[in-house]
N, C-alpha and C positions, 0 to 999 in steps of 0.2 A: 399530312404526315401521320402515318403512325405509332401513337403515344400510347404504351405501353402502360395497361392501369396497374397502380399498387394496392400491396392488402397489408400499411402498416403493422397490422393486427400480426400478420404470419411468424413474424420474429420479429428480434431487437434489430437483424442488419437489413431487414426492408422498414423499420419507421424510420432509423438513420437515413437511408436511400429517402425516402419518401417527404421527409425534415426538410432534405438538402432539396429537392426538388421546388417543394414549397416555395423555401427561402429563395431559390432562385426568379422562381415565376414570378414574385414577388417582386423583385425587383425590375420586372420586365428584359431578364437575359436571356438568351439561347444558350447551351449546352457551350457553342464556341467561345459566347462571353468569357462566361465561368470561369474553364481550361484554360484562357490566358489570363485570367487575376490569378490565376492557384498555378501558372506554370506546369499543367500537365493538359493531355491531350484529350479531344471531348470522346473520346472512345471510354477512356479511363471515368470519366466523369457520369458516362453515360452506366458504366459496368456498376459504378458505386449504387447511382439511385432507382436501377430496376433491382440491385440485391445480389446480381451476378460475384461482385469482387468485393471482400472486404475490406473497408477504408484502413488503412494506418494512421500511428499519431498524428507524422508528418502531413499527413491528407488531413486531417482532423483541424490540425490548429491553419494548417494553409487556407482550407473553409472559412474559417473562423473569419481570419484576415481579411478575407476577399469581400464576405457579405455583412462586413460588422458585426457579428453576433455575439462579442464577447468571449467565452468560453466556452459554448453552445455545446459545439460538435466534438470538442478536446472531450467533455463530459458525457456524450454518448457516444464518445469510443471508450471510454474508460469502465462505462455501464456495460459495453459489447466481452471487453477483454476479462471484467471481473464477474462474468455473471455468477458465478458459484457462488459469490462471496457476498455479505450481509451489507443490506441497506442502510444507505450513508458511506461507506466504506470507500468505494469507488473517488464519490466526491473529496474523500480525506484525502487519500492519495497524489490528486492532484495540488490538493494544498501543501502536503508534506514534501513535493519536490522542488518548492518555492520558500520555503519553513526556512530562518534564519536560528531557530532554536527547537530543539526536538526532545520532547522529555515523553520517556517510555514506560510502563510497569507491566510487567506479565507475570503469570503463574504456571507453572504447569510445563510449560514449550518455552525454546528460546524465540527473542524477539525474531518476525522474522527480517527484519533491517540487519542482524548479526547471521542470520543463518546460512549455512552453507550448502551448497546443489544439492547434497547428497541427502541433509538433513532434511531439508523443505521436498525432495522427491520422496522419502521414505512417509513425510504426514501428507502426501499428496495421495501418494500409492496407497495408502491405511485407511482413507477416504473413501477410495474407487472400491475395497472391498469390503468396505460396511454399506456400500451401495449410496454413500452422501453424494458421489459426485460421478459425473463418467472419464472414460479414461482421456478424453478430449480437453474437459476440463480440467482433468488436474497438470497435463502437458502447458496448460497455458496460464494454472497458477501459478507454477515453478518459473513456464518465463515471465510473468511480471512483474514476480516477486525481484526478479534479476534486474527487470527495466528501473524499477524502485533505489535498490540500493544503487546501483547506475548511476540513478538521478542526484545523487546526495556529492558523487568524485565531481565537482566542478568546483571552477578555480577560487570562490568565497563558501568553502562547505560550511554548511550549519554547525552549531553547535548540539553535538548529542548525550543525552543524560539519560541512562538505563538502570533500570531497579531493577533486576528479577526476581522473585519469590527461590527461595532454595530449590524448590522443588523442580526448577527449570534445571538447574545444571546435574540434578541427582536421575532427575527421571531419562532411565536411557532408550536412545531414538536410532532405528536402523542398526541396533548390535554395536558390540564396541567399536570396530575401527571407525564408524561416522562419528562415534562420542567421542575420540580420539581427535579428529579433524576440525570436529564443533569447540570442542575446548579451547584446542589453540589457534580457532578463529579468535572465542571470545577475547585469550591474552593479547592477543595481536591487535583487538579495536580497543582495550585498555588502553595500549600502548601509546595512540595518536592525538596529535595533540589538543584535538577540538570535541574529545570525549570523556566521559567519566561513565563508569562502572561499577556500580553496588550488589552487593551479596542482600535482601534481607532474611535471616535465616529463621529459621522453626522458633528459636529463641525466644523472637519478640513476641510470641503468644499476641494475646489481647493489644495490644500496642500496634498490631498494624492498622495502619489506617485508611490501607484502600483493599477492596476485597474482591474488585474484578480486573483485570485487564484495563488499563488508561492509558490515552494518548494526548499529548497537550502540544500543539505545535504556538508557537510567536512568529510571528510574520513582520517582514521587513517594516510596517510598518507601528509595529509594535500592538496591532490586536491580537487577541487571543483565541486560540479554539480548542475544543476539547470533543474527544472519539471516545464513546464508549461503548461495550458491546455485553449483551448477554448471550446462550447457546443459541436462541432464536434469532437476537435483534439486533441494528446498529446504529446510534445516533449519536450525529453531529452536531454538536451547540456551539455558538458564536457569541451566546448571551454572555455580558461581565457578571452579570448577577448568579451565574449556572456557572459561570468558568474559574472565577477566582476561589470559591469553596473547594473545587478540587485539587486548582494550586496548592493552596494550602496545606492540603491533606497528603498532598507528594511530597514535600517542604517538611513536613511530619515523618513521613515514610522515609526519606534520605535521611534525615537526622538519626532513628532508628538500626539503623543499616549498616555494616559492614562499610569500612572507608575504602578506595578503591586498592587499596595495598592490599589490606586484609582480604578482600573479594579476590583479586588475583591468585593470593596464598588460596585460598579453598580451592578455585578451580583447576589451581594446577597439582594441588595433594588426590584432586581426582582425577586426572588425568593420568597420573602413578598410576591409580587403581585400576585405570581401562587400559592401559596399554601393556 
């Protein structure tokens, strides 16, 4: 038979391919094995691990299933779809779509869990022409960004708790009528009942207590994790020892903050002003 070699090395969707290959030999299967534990055809199987086709979630966790691996291949699909995007990041995400409780802070930009097409296209587009990203990837940040919030509409949704720095709601993105649209996203996720939404404004000077960007997801079983990111970098910590200090310091930051009445009141006295 003719076994088509791979060059992991060539890109992210031929070490996927080549993973899956592995894992399979591995296990002493043929291509047909496979395609009936994953319910797809070994054409399809075969197009995944020379590189030819790229795997979807569904192919991704269906792998998973078939060869034991845990989350293997869920997590280098999630590496394939977010390459633009900083290290660790990818892995949040797939915690964040299992997260029973989601506490957010940003500066600058709205979260983007609240953001809308228009919004997340306009810092996609601003991307591609400072030359961060190509036009490819930012088509596929805007859709993951969609698969994300996606993931949150199911029948026990998390509970979400968002802080944003004023400067999110003041700084305007894509011209008014997207700040128009982004506003009264944000009233409308005030509104629901498994969220809350804080203002913290220019105000609290010296009294804020977190100064970049945080993510704190609680997981069903009540561990904790924490995303943090600089311009360059992204890391994910699991540790309680690393994770509870930043609790605390959002627990600070909410205390500080605008209660969600008073957060609504600002973003809709700007929303006057944009529309």
């Amino acid at each position: 038979m003719n076994i088509k070699e791979l060059n992991p090395d060539s890109s992210p969707q031929a070490a996927f391919g080549a993973h899956l290959r592995t894992c399979r030999e591995e296990r002493g299967w043929k291509q047909e094995d496979l395609a009936a534990e994953m319910e797809y055809s070994s054409t399809h199987i075969s197009s995944v691990e020379t590189g030819r086709k790229m795997p979807t979630l569904r192919f991704s966790r269906s792998a998973d299933r078939a060869l034991g691996t845990g989350d293997q291949f869920e997590r280098r699909w999630r590496e394939l779809r977010h390459g633009a995007l900083l290290e660790g990041f990818p892995e949040y995400v797939g915690y964040e779509g299992r997260a029973v409780e989601i506490r957010l802070y940003e500066i600058g930009i709205i979260p983007g869990l609240l953001q809308t097409p228009e919004y997340a296209r306009a810092l996609a587009d601003s991307a591609v022409q400072r030359g961060a990203i190509t036009p490819e990837q930012a088509t596929e940040r805007v859709s993951a960004l969609a698969e994300r919030q996606e993931a949150l509409n199911r029948s026990r949704p998390p509970m979400v708790f968002v802080v944003m720095d004023e400067s999110c709601i003041r700084r305007t993105v894509g011209g008014p009528d997207v700040m128009t649209r982004q506003l009264d996203r944000l009233v409308a996720f005030a509104a629901q009942p498994n969220t809350v939404l804080q203002v913290a404004p220019f105000a609290i000077g010296e009294r804020r207590s977190v100064n970049l960007p945080v993510y704190l997801l609680t997981l069903s079983d009540r561990s904790m994790l924490c995303y943090a990111e600089s311009q360059t970098q992204g890391h994910l910590d699991r540790e309680t020892t690393s994770v509870l200090p930043v609790l605390t310091a959002y627990h600070q930051l909410q205390a500080e903050s605008l209660s969600q009445a008073l957060s609504v009141d600002a973003i809709e006295q700007l929303r006057k002003g944009t529309s």
